[in-house]
PADOZA-599105 format. One record per residue: x, y, z of N, C-alpha, C, CB in turn; residue in one letter. Coordinates in pm, whole numbers, padded with zeros to 5 digits, always signed. Last residue first. Glycine has a CB too. Layout:
N
XYZXYZXYZXYZA ...
//
This chain:
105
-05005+04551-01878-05154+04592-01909-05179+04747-01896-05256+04516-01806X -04789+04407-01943-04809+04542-01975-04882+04586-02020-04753+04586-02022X -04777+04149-01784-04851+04143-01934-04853+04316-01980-05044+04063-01920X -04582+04247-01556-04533+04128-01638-04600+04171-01804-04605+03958-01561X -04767+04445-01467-04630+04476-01520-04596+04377-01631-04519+04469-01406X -05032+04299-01410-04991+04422-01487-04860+04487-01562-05013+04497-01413X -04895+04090-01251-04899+04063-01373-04977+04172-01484-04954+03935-01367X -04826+04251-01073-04702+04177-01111-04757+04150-01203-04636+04071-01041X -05043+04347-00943-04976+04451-00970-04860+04386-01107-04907+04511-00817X -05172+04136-00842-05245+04157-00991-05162+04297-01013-05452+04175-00994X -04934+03868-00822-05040+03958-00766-05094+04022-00856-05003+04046-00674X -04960+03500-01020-04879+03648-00923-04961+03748-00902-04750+03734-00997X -05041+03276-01117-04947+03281-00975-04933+03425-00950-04783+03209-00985X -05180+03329-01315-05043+03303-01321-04951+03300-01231-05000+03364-01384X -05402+03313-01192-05403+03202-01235-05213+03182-01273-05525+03196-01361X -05422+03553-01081-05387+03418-00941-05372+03290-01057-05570+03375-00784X -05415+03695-01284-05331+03716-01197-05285+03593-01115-05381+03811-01126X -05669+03617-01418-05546+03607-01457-05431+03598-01382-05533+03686-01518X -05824+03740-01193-05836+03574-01191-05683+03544-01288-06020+03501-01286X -05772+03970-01205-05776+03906-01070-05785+03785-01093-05876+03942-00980X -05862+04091-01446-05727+04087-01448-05692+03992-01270-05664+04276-01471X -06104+03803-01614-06086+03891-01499-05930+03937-01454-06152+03816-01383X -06162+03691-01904-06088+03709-01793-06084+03788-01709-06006+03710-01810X -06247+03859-02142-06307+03714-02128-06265+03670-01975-06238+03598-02253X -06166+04065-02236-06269+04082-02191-06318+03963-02171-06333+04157-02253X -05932+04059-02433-06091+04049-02445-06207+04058-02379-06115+03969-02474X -05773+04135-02212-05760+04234-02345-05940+04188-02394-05591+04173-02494X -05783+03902-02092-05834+03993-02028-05851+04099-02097-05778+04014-01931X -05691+03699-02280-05790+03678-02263-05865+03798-02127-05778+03531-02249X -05426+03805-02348-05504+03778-02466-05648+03813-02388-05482+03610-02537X -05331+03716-02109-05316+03860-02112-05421+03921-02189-05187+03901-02165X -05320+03427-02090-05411+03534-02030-05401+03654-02026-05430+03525-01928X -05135+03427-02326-05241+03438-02318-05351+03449-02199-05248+03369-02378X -04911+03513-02217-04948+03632-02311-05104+03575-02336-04836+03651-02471X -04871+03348-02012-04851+03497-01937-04934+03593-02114-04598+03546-01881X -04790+03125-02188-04905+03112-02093-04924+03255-02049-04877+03008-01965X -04532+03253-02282-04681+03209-02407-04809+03209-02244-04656+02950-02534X -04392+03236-02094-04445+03347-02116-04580+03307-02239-04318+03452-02162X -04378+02945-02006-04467+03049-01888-04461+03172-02000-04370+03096-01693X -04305+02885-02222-04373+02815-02192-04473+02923-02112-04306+02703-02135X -04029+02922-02189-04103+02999-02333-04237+02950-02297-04047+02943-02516X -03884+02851-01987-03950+03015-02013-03984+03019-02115-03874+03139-02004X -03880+02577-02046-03976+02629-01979-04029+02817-01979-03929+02577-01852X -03699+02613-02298-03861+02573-02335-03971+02636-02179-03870+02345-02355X -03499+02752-02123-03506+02819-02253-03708+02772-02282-03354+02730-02389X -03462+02487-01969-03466+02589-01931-03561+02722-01993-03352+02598-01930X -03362+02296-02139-03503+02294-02101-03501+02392-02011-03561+02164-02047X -03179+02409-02267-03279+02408-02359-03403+02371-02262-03248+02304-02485X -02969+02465-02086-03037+02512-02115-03158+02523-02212-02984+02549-02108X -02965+02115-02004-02994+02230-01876-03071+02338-02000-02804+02315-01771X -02837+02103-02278-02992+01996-02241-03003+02123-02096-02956+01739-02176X -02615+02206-02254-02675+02257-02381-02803+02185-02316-02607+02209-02552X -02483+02119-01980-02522+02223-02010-02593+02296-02113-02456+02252-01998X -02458+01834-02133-02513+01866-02001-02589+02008-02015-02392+01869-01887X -02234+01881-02317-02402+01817-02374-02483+01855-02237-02414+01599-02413X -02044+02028-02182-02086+02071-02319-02295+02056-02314-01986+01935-02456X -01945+01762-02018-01968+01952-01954-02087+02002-02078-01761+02095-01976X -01894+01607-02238-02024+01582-02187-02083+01705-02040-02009+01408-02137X -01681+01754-02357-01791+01735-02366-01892+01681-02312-01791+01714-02425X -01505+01747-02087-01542+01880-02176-01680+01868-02247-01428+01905-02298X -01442+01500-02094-01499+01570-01954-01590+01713-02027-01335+01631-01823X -01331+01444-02339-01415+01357-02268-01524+01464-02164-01307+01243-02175X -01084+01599-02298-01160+01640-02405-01301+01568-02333-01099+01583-02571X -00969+01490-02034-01014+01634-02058-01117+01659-02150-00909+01713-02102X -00915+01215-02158-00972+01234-02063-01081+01370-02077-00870+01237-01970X -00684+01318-02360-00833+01274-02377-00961+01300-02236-00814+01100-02408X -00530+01414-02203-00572+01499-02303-00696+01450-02364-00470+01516-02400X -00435+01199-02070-00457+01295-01976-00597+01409-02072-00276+01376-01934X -00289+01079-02264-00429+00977-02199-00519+01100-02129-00371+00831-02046X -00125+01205-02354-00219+01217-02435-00304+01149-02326-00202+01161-02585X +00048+01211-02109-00032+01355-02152-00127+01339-02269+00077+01475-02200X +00106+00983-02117+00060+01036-02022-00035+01146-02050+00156+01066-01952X +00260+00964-02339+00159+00847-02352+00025+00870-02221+00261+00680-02327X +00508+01147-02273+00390+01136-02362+00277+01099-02384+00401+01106-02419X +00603+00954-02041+00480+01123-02023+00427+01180-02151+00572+01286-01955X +00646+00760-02242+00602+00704-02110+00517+00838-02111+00725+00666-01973X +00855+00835-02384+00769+00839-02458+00631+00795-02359+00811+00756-02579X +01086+00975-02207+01007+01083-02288+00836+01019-02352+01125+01126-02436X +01034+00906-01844+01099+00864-01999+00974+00933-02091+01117+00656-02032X +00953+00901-01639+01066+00972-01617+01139+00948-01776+01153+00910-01473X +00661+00823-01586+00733+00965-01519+00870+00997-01595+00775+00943-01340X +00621+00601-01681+00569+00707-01715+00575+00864-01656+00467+00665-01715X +00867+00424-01609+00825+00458-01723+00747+00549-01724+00782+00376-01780X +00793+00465-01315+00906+00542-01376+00892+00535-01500+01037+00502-01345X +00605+00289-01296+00550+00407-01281+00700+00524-01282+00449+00399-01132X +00726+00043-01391+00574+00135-01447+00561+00249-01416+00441+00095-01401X +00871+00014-01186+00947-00001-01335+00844+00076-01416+00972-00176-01402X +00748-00046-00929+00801+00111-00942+00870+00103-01109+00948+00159-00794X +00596-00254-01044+00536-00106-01019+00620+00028-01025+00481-00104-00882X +00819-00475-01025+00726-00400-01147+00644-00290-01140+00636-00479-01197X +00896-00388-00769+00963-00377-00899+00889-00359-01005+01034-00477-00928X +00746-00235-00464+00741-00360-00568+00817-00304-00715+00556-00410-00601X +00910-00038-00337+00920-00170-00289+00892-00249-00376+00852-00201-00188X +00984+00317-00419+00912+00202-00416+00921+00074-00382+00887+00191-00493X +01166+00479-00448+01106+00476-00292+00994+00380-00283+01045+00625-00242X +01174+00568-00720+01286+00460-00644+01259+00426-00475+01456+00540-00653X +00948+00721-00768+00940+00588-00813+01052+00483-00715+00979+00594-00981X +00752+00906-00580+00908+00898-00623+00939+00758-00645+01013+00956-00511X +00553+00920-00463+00544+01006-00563+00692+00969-00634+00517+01165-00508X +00360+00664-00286+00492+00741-00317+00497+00795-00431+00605+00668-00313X +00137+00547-00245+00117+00672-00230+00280+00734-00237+00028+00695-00093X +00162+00283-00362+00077+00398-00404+00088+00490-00366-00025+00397-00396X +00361+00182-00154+00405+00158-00314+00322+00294-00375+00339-00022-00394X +00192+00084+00081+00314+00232+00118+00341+00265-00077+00543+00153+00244X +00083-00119+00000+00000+00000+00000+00088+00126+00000-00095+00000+00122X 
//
């Protein structure tokens, strides 16, 4: 167990481990083979950062398009005279000052 947590290959006890893990520390094509594994990884992480955040905002984006279509039509329907601005109001959840402002009655 002491083998893993040494940072310094020759302070190692098992041979084939510390032979592995000086290959990839201390020889050119070893931290190569490092930095690309490393470089993928990253790319990896990046995108699915990417896809995450594009799905967050699209359903984000649909829900506010959602509440305002809903906010324009009871707006529709007090403009007609079919709605009460008090029933609109509680129907969109908000006071009837907020959804004066909101529908810029």
């Amino acid at each position: 167990m002491r083998d893993f947590r040494a940072s310094d290959p020759a302070a190692m006890a098992d041979s084939p481990l510390r032979d592995t893990v000086r290959h990839f520390k201390e020889t050119e094509k070893g931290v190569s083979s490092m930095c690309k594994e490393l470089e993928k990884i990253v790319e990896e992480a990046e995108t699915k950062g990417m896809e995450k955040g594009m799905e967050k905002g699209m359903a984000t984006g649909i829900e506010k398009g959602m509440a305002t279509g809903r906010l324009a039509q009871l707006h529709d329907l007090v403009k007609k005279g079919l709605l009460t601005l008090s029933t609109a109001a509680r129907e969109a959840g908000m006071t009837e000052d907020a959804f004066r402002r909101a529908a810029m009655l």
